[in-house]
Structure formats: structure tokens, C-alpha cells
LOTOR-473869 format. One record per residue (C-alpha): residue number from 1; x negated, y, z. Coordinates in steps of 0.02 Angstrom, whole numbers. Example, Ala and Ser with C-alpha at 12.3 -4.5 7.8 and 13.67 -1.06 7.14 Angstrom:
LOTOR-473869
1, -615, -225, 390
2, -684, -53, 357
This chain:
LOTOR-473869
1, 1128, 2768, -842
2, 944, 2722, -873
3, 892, 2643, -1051
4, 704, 2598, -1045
5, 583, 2514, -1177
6, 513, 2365, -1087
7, 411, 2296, -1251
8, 408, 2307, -1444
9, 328, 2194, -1604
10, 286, 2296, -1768
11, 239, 2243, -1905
12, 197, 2371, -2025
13, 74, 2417, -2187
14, -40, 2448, -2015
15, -135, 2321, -1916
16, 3, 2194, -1856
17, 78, 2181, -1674
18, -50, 2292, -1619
19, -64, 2487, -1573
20, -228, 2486, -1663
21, -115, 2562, -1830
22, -52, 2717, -1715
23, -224, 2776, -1652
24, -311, 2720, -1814
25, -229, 2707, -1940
26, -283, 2652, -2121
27, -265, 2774, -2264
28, -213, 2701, -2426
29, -230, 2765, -2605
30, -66, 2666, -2694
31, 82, 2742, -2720
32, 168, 2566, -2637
33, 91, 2469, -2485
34, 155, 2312, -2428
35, 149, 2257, -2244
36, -2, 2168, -2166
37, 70, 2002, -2130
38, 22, 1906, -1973
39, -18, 1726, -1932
40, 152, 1672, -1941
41, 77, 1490, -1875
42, 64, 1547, -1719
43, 238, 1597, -1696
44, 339, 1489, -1807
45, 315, 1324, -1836
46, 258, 1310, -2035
47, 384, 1172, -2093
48, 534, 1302, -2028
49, 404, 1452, -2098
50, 444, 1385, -2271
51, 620, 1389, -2275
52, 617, 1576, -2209
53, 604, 1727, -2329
54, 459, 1864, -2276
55, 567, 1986, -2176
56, 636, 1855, -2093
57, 477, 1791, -2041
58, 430, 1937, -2003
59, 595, 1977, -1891
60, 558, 1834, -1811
61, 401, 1866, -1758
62, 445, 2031, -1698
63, 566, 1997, -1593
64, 459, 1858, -1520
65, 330, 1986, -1457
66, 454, 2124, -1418
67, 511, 1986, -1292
68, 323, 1922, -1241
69, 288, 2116, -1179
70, 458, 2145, -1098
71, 462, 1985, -987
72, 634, 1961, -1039
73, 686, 1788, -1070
74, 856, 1809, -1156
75, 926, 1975, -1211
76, 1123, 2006, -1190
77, 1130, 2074, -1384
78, 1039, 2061, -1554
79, 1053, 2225, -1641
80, 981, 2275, -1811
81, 973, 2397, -1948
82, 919, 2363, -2102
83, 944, 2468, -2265
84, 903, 2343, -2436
85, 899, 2171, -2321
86, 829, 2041, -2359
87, 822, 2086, -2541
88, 671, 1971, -2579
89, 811, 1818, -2576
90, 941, 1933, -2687
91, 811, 1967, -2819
92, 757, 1774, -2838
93, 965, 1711, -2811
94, 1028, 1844, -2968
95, 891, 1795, -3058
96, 939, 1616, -3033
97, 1103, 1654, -3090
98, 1037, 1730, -3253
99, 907, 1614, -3294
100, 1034, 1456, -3249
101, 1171, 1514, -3328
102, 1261, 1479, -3151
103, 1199, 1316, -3149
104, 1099, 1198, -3027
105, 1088, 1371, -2918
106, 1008, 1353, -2729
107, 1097, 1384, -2610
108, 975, 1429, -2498
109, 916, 1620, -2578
110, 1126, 1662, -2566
111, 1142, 1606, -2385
112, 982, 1693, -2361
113, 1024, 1858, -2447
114, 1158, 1944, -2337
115, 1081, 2066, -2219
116, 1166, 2008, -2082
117, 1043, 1842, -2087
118, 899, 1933, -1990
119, 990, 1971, -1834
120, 1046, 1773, -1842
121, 891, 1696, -1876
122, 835, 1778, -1719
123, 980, 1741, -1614
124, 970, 1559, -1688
125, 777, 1547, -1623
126, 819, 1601, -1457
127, 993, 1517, -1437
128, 1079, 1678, -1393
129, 1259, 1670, -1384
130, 1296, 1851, -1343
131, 1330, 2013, -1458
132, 1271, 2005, -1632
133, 1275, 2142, -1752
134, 1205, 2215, -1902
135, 1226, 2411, -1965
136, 1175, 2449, -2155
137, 1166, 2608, -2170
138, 1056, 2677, -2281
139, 917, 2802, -2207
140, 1007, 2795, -2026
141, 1048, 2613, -2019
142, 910, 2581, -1870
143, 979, 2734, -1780
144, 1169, 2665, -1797
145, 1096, 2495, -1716
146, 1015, 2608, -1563
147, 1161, 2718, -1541
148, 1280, 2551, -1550
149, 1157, 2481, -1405
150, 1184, 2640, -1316
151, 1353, 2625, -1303
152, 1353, 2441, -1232
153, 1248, 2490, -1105
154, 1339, 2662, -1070
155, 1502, 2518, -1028
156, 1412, 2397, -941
157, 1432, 2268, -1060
158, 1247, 2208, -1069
159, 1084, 2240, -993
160, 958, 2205, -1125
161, 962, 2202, -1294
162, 834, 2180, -1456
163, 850, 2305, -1565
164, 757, 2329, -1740
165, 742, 2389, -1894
166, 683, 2292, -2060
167, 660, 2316, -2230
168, 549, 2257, -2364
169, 518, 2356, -2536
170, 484, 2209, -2674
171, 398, 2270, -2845
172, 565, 2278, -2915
173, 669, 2385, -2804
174, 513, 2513, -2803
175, 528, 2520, -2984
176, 714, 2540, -2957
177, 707, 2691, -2832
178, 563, 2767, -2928
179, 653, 2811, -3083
180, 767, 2933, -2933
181, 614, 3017, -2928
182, 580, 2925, -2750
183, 367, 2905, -2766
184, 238, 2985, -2817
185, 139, 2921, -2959
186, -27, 2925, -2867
187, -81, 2944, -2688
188, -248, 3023, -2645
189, -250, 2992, -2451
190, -80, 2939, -2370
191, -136, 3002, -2218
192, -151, 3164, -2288
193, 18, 3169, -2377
194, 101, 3292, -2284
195, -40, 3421, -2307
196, -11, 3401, -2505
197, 169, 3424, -2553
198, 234, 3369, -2717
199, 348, 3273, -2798
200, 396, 3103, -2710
201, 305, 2984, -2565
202, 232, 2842, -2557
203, 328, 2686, -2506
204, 300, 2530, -2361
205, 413, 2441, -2265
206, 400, 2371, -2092
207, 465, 2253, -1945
208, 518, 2360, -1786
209, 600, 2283, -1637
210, 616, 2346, -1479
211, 671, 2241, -1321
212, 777, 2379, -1202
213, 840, 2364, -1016
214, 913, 2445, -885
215, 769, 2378, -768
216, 627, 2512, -762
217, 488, 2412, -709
218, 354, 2412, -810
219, 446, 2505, -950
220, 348, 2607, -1084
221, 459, 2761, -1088
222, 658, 2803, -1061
223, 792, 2832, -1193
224, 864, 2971, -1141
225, 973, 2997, -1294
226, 1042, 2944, -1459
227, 1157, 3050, -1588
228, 1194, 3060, -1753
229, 1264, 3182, -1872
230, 1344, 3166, -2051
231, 1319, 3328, -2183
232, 1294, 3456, -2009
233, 1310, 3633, -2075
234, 1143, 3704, -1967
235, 1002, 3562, -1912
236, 933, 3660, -1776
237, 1101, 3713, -1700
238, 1143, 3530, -1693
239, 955, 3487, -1605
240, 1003, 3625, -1482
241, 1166, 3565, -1451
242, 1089, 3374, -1429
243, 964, 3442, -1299
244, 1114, 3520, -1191
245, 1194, 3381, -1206
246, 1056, 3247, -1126
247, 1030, 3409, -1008
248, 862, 3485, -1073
249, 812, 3631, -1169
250, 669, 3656, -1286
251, 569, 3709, -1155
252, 581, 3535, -1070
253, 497, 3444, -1236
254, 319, 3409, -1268
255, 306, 3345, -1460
256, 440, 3361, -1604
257, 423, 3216, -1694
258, 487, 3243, -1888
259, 523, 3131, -2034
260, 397, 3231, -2161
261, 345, 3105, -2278
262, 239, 3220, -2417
263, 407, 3261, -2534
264, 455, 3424, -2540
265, 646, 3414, -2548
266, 631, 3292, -2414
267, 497, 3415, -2274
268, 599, 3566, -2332
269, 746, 3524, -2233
270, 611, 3520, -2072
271, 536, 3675, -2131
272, 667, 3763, -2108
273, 688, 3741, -1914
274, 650, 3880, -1823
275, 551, 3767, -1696
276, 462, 3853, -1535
277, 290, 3881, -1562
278, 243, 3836, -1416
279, 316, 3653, -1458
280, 190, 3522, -1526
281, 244, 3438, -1692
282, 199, 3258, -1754
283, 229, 3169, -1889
284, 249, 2970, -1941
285, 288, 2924, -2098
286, 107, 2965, -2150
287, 63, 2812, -2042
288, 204, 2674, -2110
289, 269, 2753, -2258
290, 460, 2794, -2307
291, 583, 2657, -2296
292, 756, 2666, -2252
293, 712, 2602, -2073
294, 549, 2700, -2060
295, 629, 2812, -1896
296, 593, 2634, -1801
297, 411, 2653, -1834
298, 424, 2842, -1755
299, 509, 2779, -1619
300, 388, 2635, -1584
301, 245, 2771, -1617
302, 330, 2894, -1489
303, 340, 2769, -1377
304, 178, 2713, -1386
305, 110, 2887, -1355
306, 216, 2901, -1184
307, 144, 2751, -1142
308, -14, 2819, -1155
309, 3, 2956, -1080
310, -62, 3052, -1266
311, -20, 3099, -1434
312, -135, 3025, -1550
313, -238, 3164, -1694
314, -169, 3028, -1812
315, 3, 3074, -1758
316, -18, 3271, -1751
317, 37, 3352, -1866
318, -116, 3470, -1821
319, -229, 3351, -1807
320, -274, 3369, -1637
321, -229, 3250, -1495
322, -119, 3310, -1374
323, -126, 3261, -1169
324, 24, 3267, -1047
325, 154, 3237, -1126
326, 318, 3172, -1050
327, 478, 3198, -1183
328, 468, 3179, -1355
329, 629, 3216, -1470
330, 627, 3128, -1635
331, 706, 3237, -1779
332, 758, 3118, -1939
333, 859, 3154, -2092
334, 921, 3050, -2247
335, 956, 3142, -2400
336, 992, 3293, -2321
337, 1159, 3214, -2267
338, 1149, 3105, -2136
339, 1047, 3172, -1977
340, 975, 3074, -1817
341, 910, 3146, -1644
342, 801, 3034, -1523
343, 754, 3082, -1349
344, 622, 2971, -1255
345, 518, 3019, -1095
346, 396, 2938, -974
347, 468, 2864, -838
348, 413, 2987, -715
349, 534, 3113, -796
């Protein structure tokens, strides 16, 4: 069974729909960055742009260009992860509630507010009739929507799909997640986070879909695996044990890509692997920030490196580029609970 990435639309605290954020990314100095919106105009038409929320929009869009690059017309499924939702449309429908005393509400911020509304705004768009899901799961929720696309296509039920992850961090839920201690109170150089370890990130949010096929042609790289693990007693026994399993070793991978984000109870879990030095290591979350779908962004940027051909300096966790590369296995954890391993390649592999 082949599994390829035949195009992808980001939209991230990085230039939008462009690879420009991967091989140069900005540095920021707040301890919460919001995501560079694009022209929505030229996507969505602005009468139906005002009755969508932001991640919607930004979904949308997303998916729109996912589709452009792929050359697929109409995908077989809509898959997406989200962690908060849309959470914009929450805040502004309970606060509704509370200022209205129940009264004269809208009933457009509580149809808008379930997180299942961004995988049906984009099947609505395209008039797609086929499978339709949404996994919220916390830190993991984008892999749950990969690995659920991996099994349809293991059966033979599809033979594309879009598949994304979304979130957006509003003013409110950062304050929220900050008294757990989540961000930093001041950010020197995000780019640099990872290099000074402290207490807490900094926060962003993105728009990551992905448009997949068993067609190879003009594909950007190969999924060659997808697993998850809840509370796994030894990290690096369970990467080992994921490699076997897509029919690798360690000595068939190029670049370990990790979830370090700059918090030290978060990068200690990855500290602890007893990686080969002769591996390359990368990093992500320096680039988009931490958000409960942030491993889309590290798969986009893993991707975009096989495409390529390179690992970018801005991706290094050495700061070097790296040249040649052909597999690179994404290594993710949430709360040192819930664990994710990626494995994508070239084509040629």
C-alpha cells in the first residue's frame, strides 16, 4: 500500500501558503503569535467570508490549495483534527449567553462552535458527499485524523483524502492555559527557544491540510507509517519497535524530527532518547509554535524538506542544513502521555 502527499495549504504565524516560513522563517519576541492571515478574497467570496469564523476561513482556504497543488478534483474523505475548535465562536456564543441573560442569542456563533464545523464547511464548499470525520484529541488529535486516513486506505475504501489540522489560540484561552504554567512570560528569539530552556513556550496556532493519494505522480514524499501510543512505559523502545514494524531500522533514517518546543518538562521526555549519533535531529515548533495540532506543521515541514531534496538550517536542530535525505521519522508527545510516530520518505525510497 502506497500513501503519498500530492499537495498541502498552511497557514501558520509564518508567511501564508508558501514554503517561504520553512526556509526563512520569522523570529518573534511575544510570548503569543497569531497566524498571518491571507487574502481570503481570493479564495472565498467576501459576502460568504463574513458569515465564516477565522479558522474556518482559514480551513477553507487550506484545503483549497492543498487541492490546487495535488490536481485532485474531489477527495473520497474530509478528515480533521483539531484540539480547542473553533473556539473563537464559543467564546463570543457563552458570552452571549451571559451578557443576554439567554435572550435574543444568535444562532449562528452555536452552530458555528462545534468542532466538527471545519471538516463541513469544507466538504460543503466542495460538495463532497463521502467520509466525514472529526478527531479531538487533545495534543494527538491531527495524528488520530492521519492514522484514521491510514486505515481507509489500508481497506480500500478511498483513494484520496484531505486531511488537517486546525486550531486557533484567542487572547482568552492563552490566558486560560497560561495560569497551567503553559508560556513563558517573555520570548527573546522564538527561533532560538530550544537553545534556552525554561519554564513554558510560546504559543501560535495554524491551518495544516494535506491532500493524500494512492497515485504517486508528482507526490512530495510517501507515508510510510502512522502509530500512536497512550502512557508507553519506554519512548525509544516503542520508536524501535515502530521502525520494525514499517520494515526499517535506525540506520535507514536521515533526520529525527522532535516536538522540542523550549519547555523543559516538555524536551526532557526527547532528551532522554538514546538516539544514534550518527542520526540528524530537527526541530519545528520553533518555526509555528505549540498548539495542540502543531505535529501538522512538522509534518508539512518534513515534507517540504523531502521535497526538496534538504533539510533547511532553520529546521536543524544544529543549525546546519542537511543534503540527501530520503526518510524522516517524526517523534511527538503530549503531556508525556500520549505519543505519535510519523514515517515519510522520498519517493525514490
Amino acid at each position: 500500500m502506497g500513501i503519498y502527499i500530492k499537495g498541502a495549504g498552511v497557514i501558520s504565524i509564518q508567511e501564508p501558503l508558501s514554503e517561504e516560513g520553512v526556509f526563512h522563517p520569522v523570529a518573534y519576541t511575544t510570548p503569543q503569535v497569531r497566524c498571518v492571515e491571507p487574502e481570503f478574497r481570493k479564495f472565498i467570496d467576501p459576502m460568504a467570508a463574513r458569515r465564516m469564523s477565522r479558522i474556518v476561513k482559514r480551513a477553507v482556504v487550506s484545503a483549497a490549495v492543498a487541492l490546487e497543488n495535488s490536481g485532485i478534483s474531489m477527495p473520497d474523505a474530509i478528515i480533521s483534527g483539531t484540539g480547542l475548535g473553533c473556539v473563537e465562536d464559543t467564546e463570543k456564543f457563552l458570552d452571549a449567553m451571559v451578557r443576554q441573560g439567554e435572550y435574543c442569542l444568535q444562532p449562528t456563533f452555536f452552530i458555528q462552535s462545534t468542532h466538527n464545523t471545519i471538516s463541513s464547511q469544507i466538504a460543503i464548499r466542495l460538495k463532497c458527499r463521502g467520509y466525514n470525520n472529526t478527531h479531538v484529541h487533545r495534543g494527538i488529535s491531527f495524528e488520530s485524523a492521519l492514522l484514521d486516513a491510514w486505515l481507509l486506505f489500508a481497506k480500500g475504501q478511498i483513494h484520496s483524502a484531505l486531511v488537517g489540522g486546525y486550531d486557533e489560540l484567542t487572547p482568552t484561552y492563552f490566558r486560560l492555559l497560561g495560569r497551567l504554567g503553559y508560556w513563558r512570560e517573555t520570548v527573546t528569539d522564538s527561533l532560538q527557544i530550544v537553545r534556552e530552556p525554561a519554564e513554558g513556550t510560546f504559543a501560535g496556532e495554524g491551518s495544516v491540510c494535506f491532500a493524500l493519494s494512492d497515485e504517486s505522480t508528482g507526490a512530495w514524499g510517501q507515508l510510510e507509517g502512522v502509530s500512536i501510543a497512550y502512557r508507553c512505559p519506554d519512548f525509544m523502545q516503542a520508536a524501535e519497535h515502530f521502525l520494525t514494524c514499517c520494515g526499517i531500522g535506525w540506520e535507514g533514517v536521515d533526520v529525527v524530527m522532535m516536538g522540542l518546543n523550549g519547555d523543559r518538562r516538555n524536551d526532557a521526555v526527547y532528551r532522554q532518547l538514546q538516539l544514534p549519533d550518527v542520526r540528524k535531529r530537527a526541530v519545528y515548533k520553533p518555526v509555528c509554535g505549540e498548539f495542540f495540532t502543531a505535529p501538522a506543521y512538522g509534518m508539512y515541514a518534513a515534507a517540504v524538506a523531502l521535497k526538496n531534496g534538504v533539510l533547511p538550517a532553520s529546521l536543524s536542530e544544529s543549525g546546519v542544513a542537511v543534503e540527501g535525505i530520503r526518510r524522516i521519522l517524526l517523534l511527538n508527545h503530549w503531556d508525556g502521555k500520549d505519543y505519535s510516530f510519523i514515517l515519510l520518505s522520498s519517493c525514490g525510497n
